[in-house]
Each structure stands twice: as C-alpha cells, then as structure tokens.
C-alpha positions as a Markdown table, in Angstrom:
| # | Residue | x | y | z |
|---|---|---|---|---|
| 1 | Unk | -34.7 | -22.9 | -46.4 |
| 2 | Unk | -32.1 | -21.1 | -48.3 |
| 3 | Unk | -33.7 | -17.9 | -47.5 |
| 4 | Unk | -33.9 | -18.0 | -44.2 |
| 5 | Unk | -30.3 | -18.8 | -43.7 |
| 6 | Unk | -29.4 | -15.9 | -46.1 |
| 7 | Unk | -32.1 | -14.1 | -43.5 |
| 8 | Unk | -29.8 | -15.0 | -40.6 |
| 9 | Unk | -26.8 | -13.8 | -42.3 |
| 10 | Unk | -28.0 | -10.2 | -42.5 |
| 11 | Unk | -26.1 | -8.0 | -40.0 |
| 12 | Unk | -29.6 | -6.3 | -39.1 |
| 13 | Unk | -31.1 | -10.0 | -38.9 |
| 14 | Unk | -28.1 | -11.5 | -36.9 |
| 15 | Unk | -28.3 | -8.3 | -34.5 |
| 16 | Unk | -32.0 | -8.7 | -33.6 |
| 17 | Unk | -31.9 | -12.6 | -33.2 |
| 18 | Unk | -29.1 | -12.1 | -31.0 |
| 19 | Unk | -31.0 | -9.2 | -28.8 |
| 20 | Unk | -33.9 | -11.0 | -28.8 |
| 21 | Unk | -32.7 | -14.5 | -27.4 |
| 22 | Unk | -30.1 | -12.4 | -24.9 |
| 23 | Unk | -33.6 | -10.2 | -23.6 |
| 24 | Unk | -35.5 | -14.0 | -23.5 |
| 25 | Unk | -32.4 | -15.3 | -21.4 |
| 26 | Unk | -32.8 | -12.5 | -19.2 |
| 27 | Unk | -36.6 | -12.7 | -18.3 |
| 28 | Unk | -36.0 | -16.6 | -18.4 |
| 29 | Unk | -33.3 | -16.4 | -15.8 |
| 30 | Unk | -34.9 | -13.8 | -13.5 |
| 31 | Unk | -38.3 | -15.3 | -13.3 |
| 32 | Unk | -36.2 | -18.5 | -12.2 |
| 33 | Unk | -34.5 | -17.4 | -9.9 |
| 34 | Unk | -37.7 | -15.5 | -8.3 |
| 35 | Unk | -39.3 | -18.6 | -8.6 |
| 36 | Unk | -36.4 | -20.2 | -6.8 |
| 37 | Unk | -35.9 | -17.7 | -3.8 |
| 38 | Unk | -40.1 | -17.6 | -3.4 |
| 39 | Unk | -39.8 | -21.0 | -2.3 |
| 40 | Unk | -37.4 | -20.7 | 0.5 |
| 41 | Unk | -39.5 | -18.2 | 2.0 |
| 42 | Unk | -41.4 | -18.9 | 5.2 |
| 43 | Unk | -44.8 | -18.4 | 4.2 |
| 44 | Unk | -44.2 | -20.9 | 1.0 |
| 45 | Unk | -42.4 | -23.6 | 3.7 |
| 46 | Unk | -45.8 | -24.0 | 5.4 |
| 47 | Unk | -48.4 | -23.3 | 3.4 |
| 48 | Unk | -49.5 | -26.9 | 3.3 |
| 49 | Unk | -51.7 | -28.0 | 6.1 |
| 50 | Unk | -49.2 | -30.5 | 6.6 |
| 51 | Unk | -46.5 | -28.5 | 8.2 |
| 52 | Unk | -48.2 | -26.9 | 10.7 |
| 53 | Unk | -47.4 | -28.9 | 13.6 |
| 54 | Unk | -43.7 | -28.2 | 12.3 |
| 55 | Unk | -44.9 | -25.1 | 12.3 |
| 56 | Unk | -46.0 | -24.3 | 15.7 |
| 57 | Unk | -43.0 | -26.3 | 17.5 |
| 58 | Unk | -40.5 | -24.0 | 15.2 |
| 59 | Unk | -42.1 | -21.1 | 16.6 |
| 60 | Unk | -41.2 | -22.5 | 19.8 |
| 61 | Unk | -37.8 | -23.4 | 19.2 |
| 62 | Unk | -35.0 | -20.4 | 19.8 |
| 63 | Unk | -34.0 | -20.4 | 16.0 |
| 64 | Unk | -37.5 | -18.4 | 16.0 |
| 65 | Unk | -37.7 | -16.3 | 19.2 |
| 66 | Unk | -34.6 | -15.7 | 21.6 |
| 67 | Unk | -32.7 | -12.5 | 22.9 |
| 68 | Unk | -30.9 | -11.3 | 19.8 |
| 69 | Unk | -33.7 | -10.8 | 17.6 |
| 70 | Unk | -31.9 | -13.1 | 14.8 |
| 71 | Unk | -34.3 | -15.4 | 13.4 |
| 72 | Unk | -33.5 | -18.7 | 10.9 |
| 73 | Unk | -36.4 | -19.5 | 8.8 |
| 74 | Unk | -37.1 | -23.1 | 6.8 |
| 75 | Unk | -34.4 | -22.5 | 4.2 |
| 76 | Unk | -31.5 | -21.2 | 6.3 |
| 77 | Unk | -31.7 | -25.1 | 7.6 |
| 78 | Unk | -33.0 | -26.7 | 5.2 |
| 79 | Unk | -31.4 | -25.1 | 1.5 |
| 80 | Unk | -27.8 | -24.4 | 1.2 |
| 81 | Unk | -26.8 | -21.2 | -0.2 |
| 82 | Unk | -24.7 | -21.5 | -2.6 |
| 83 | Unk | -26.8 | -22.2 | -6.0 |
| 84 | Unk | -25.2 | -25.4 | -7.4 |
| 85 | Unk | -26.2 | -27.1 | -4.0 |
| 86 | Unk | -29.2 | -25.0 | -3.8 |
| 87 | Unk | -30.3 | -26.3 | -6.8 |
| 88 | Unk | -29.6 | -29.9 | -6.2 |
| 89 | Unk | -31.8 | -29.7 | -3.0 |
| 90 | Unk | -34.6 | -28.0 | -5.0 |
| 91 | Unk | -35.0 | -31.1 | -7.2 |
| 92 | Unk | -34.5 | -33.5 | -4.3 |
| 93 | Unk | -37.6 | -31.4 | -2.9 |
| 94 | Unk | -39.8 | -32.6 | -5.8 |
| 95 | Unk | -39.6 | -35.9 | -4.3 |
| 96 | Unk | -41.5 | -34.7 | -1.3 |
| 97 | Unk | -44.2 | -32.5 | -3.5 |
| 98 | Unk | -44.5 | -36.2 | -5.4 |
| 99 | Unk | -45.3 | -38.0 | -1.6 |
| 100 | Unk | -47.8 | -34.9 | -1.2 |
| 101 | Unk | -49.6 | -35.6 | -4.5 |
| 102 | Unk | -49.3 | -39.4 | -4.3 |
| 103 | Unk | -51.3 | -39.2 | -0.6 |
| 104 | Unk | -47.8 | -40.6 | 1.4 |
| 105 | Unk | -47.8 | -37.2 | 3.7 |
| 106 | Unk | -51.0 | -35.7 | 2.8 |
| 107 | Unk | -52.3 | -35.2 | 6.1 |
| 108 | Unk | -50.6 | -34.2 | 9.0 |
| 109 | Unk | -51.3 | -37.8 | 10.7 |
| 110 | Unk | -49.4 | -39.3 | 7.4 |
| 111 | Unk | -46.7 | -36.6 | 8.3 |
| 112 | Unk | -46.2 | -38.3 | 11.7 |
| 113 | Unk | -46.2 | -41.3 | 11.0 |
| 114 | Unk | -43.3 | -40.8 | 8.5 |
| 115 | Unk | -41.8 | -38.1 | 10.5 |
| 116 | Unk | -38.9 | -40.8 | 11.6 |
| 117 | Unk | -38.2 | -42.0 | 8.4 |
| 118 | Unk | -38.0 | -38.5 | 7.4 |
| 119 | Unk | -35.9 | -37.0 | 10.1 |
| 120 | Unk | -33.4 | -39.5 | 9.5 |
| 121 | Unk | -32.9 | -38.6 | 5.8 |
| 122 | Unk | -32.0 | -34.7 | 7.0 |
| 123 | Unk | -29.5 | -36.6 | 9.8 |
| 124 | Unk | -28.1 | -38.2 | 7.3 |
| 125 | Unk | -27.4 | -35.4 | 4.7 |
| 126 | Unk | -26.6 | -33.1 | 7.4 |
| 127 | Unk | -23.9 | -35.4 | 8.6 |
| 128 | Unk | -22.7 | -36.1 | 5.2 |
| 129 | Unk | -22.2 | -32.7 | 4.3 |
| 130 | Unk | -20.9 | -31.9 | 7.8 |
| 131 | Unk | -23.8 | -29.4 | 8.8 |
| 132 | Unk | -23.0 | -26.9 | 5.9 |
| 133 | Unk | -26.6 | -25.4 | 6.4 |
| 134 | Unk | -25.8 | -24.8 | 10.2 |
| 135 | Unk | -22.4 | -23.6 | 9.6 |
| 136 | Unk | -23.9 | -20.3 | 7.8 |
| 137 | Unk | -24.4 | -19.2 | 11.0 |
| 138 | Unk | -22.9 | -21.3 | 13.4 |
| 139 | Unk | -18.7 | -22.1 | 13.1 |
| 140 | Unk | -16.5 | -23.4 | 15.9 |
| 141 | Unk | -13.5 | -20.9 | 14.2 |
| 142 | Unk | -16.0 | -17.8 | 15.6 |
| 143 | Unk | -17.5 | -19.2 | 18.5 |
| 144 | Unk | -16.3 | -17.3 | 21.9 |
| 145 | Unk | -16.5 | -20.2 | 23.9 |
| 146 | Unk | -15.5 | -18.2 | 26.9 |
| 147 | Unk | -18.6 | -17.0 | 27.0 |
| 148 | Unk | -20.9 | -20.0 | 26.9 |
| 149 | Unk | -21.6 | -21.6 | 30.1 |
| 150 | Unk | -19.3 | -24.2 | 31.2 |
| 151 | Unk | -21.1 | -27.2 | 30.1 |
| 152 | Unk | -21.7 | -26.1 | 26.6 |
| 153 | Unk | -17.9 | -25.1 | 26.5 |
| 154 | Unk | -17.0 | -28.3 | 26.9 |
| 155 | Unk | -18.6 | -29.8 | 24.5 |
| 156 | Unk | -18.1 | -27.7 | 22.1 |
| 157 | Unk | -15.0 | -27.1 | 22.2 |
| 158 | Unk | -15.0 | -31.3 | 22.8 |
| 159 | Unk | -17.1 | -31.4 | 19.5 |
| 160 | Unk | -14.4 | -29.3 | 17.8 |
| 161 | Unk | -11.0 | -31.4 | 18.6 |
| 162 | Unk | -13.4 | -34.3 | 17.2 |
| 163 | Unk | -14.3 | -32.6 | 14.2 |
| 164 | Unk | -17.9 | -33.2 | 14.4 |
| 165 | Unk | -21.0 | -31.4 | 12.9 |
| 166 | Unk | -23.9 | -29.8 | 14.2 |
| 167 | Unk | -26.3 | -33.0 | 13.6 |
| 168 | Unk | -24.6 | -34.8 | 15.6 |
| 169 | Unk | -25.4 | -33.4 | 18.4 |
| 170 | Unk | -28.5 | -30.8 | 18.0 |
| 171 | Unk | -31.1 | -33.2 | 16.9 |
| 172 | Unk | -34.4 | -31.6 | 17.7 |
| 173 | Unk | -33.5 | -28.3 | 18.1 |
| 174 | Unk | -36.1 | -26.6 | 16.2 |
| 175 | Unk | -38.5 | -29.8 | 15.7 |
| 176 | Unk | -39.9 | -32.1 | 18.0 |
| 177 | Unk | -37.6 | -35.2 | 17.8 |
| 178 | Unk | -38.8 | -38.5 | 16.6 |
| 179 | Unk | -39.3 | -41.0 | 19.2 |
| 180 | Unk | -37.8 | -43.7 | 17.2 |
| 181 | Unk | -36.1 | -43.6 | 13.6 |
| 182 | Unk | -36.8 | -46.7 | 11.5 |
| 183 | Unk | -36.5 | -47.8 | 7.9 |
| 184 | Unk | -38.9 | -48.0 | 5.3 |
C-alpha cells in the first residue's frame, strides 16, 4: 500500500492521474450532455407508439405549422432550459418511462385513459412555475399588443395586470384537451 501512495506522490505519477481523470471527466460530461439534448429532440419525444395521437394533433396545432415559419417542438414546452431545472424534469421523466415499462400507458388506449390525470400534472407545474417553458418564447414585456386583434388584446393585456401565466388560459393549445380532469 505504501507503494502506491509513494507512486501517487511522483510528479510524473501525479501529472498523469490528474490528465487522465480530467480527459475521463471530459468524455463523461459530453456524452451526458449528448445524451441529455438527444432526448429533447422531436424524433426521441415520439418514438413510442404511444404518442402518436399527441403526435398527429401537435402537427395540427400552430406551435407546428403557422405563418412565421417558427416551430416549438416537445421540449421547448415541455423541458426548461436552463440545466438545473432541465435536469430536475429529466428525472421526473423516469417516472413516466417507469408507467411505460410497468404497462400503466403502454398503449395508446392506456394513454387516454390517463390523459386527464396526466394533463393536470403539466397544469399544475406550469402554473406553479408561472409558465417558465412558455415564457421562452412568449412574454407579456415583448408582446405588441397593438397588433393582435382586439379580443386577444384584451385579455392579454387583462392576463398581464392579473399577473397570470400561460396555463391558465391556453389549455389545449397544442394537444387535444381532456374532457374531464380527475384524480387518481
């Protein structure tokens, strides 16, 4: 045991054990964070059978097809940006890989059935973290709400004074609205 201390205190020794766990840090923390930004990519988001009613009434929605050409994928709404919250919402999504796995919403009829139960859960965290996800794209401090029409004015700028978030409001704007939210 001696020896290999007295190994480790060699300048040479020292030097490459310090190289070599900075270059493994390196490759450990890249292939992370590929890993990490692979799975907020669209083609990842619904790649289980599951999703493709989500799917299909996304590509219906206006945060996939409208006149400016901008389009939000699954992660602009649903994974913040920033990596400490990022993060945090990647380990909340085990939870749903584990209801996958475990047969809860392993077919798209499972899906629907829970799609209440599971729309609420987004409400919820949307509204308690006052729609940060929307707000990457959307903020009432850079809206020109002279030009919306006079309706939407209103309520926004309504939905301002009140200090309300997107949720609150845009329920169902890029996925088909549960009929009825219950509890489990």
């Amino acid at each position: 045991m001696k020896r290999l201390f007295d190994w480790f205190r060699r300048p040479a020794a020292l030097g490459s054990t310090l190289l070599a766990g900075a270059l493994a840090g390196i490759l450990f923390w890249g292939g992370f964070n590929t890993a990490m930004e692979q799975t907020n990519s669209l083609s990842f988001c619904t790649s289980c059978h599951e999703m493709t009613p989500v799917y299909e009434e996304y590509k219906q929605s206006v945060h996939y097809r409208n006149a400016s050409g901008v389009r939000a994928i699954c992660s602009d709404c649903h994974v913040p940006r920033d990596w400490t919250h990022k993060l945090v919402r990647k380990v909340q999504a085990t939870g749903e890989l584990w209801h996958k796995l475990a047969g809860t919403i392993d077919t798209p009829e499972k899906f629907e059935a829970r799609r209440a139960v599971l729309a609420e859960r987004v409400w919820q965290g949307m509204r308690a973290n006052d729609s940060r996800e929307c707000r990457n794209c959307h903020a009432y401090e850079t809206m020109d709400f002279h030009k919306q029409t006079t309706r939407a004015r209103e309520k926004m700028e309504d939905a301002a004074r009140q200090g309300k978030t997107c949720i609150e409001c845009h329920q169902g704007i890029a996925h088909r609205k549960p009929a009825v939210a219950h509890d489990d």
